[in-house]
N, C-alpha and C positions, 0 to 999 in steps of 0.2 A: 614232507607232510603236504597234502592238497589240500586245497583252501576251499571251499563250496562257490558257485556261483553268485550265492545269495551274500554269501560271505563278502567275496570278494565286492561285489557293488557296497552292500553299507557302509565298506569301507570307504570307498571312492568319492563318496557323496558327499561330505564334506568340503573334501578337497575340489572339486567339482562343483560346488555352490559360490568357493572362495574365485575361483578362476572366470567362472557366470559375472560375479560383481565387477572383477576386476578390469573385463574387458569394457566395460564404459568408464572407465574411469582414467582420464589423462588430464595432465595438467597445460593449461590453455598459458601460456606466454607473451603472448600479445598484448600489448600496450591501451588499445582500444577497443580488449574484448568488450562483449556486450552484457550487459548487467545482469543480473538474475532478479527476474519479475514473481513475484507472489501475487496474490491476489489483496489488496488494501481492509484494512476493516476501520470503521467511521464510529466514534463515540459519538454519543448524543446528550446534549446536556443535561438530561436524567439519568446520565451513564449507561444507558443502553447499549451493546456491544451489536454494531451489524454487519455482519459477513456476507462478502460476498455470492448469491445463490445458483451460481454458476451459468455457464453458456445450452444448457439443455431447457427441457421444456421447464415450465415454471406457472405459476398462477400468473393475471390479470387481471387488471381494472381499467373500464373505462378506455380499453384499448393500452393502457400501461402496464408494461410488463414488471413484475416482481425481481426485481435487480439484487437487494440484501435482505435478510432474514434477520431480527433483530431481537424477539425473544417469540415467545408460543401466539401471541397475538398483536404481533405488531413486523412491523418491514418497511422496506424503502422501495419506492415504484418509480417508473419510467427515470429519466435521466438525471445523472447531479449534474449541475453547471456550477464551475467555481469562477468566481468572478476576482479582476485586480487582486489575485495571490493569495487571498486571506477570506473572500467571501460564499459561502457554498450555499446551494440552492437545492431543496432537495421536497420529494414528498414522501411522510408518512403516513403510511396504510395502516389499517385495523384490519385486523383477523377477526373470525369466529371458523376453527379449523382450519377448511381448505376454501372457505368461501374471504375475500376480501371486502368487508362491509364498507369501506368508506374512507376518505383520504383528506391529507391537512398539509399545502404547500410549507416548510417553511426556510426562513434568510437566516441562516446562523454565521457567525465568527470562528473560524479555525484560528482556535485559542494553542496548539500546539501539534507537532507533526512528530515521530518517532520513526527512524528510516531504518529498511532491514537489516541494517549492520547492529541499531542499538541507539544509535546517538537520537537523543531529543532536542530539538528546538522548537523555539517560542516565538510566539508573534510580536515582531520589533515595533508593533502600534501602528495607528495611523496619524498621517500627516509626514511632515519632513523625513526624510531617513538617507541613506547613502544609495546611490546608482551606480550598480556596476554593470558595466560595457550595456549601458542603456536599460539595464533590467533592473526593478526595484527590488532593496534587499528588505524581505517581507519578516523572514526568521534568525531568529538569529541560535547557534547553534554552541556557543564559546564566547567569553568575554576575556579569554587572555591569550596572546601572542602569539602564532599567527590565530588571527577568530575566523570561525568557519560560519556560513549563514549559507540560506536559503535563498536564489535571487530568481526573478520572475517570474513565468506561468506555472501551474499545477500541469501536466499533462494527464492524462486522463485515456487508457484503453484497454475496454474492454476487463472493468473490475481490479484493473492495478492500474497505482499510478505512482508516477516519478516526477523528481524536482530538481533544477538543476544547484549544488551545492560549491561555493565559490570560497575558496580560501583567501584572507587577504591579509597581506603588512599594511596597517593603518589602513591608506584609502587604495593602496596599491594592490590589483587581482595578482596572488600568485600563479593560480587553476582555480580550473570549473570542470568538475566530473559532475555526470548525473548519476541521482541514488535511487534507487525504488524505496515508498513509501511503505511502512507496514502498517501504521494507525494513524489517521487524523481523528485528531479530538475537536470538539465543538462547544461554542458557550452561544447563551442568547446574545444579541448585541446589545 
């Protein structure tokens, strides 16, 4: 029995889509492969959810460009700066459409980080707390054996960002891998 042309491909195609997928697809073994970066999204302590607006053209203000999108009339412009691990600096915009009417620096507290595996931690306060290998432990991520935290800078590029996360026996560093951030949450100070 012959099978038609047309036949024959619908069949193929399938199998053919499965084979397409499969060719990106290897598993990396390396010890220090490199992380997989998302793009971060920033709660605000109205709960506003702001994502990042990506690397292409975008609105401005005032020469500040539209960095997150945060609901139909509000965003985030020009740069966040996080300060000593816990402090973020940021401006929010007003909308009307596609016009940005106007802007309101503010200093809020990263009250909590959630990293793209899932795990949340919390801000271990300010004042005293434990230094490891010279980096202050800001989050803390587990409160039982081995505890996993958060310790030093935010890093910060280009709309994702990561943290370096330090496992420890008591005051002893097991590791420190770095995680990519999925949500920083924010509270007024």
């Amino acid at each position: 029995m012959m099978m038609s042309h047309t036949l024959l491909i619908k069949a193929l195609l399938p199998a053919l889509g499965l084979a397409a997928l499969a060719v990106g697809c290897t598993q990396n073994t390396a010890t220090d492969a490199p992380i997989e970066m998302s793009e971060t999204s920033i709660v605000l302590p109205d709960d506003s959810v702001c994502q990042f607006a990506g690397r292409g053209a975008t609105l401005s203000y005032q020469g500040k460009r539209l960095n997150y999108t945060c609901s139909e009339n509000t965003g985030l412009i020009g740069d966040i700066v996080i300060a000593n691990g816990t402090e973020i600096t940021l401006e929010k915009a007003t909308m009307s459409g596609t016009t940005i009417t106007g802007s309101e620096p503010m200093t809020l507290m990263i009250s909590a980080i959630e990293l793209a595996d899932g795990t949340r931690c919390f801000n271990a306060g300010q004042g005293a707390t434990l230094v490891v290998e010279g980096k202050r432990l800001n989050f803390t991520c587990s409160d039982t054996e081995p505890m996993l935290g958060l310790v030093g800078d935010i890093v910060q590029e280009d709309g994702t960002f990561s943290v370096e996360m330090a496992t420890l026996d008591g005051t002893t560093v097991k590791s420190t891998e770095t995680k990519a951030i999925s949500i920083l949450s924010t509270v007024l100070p």
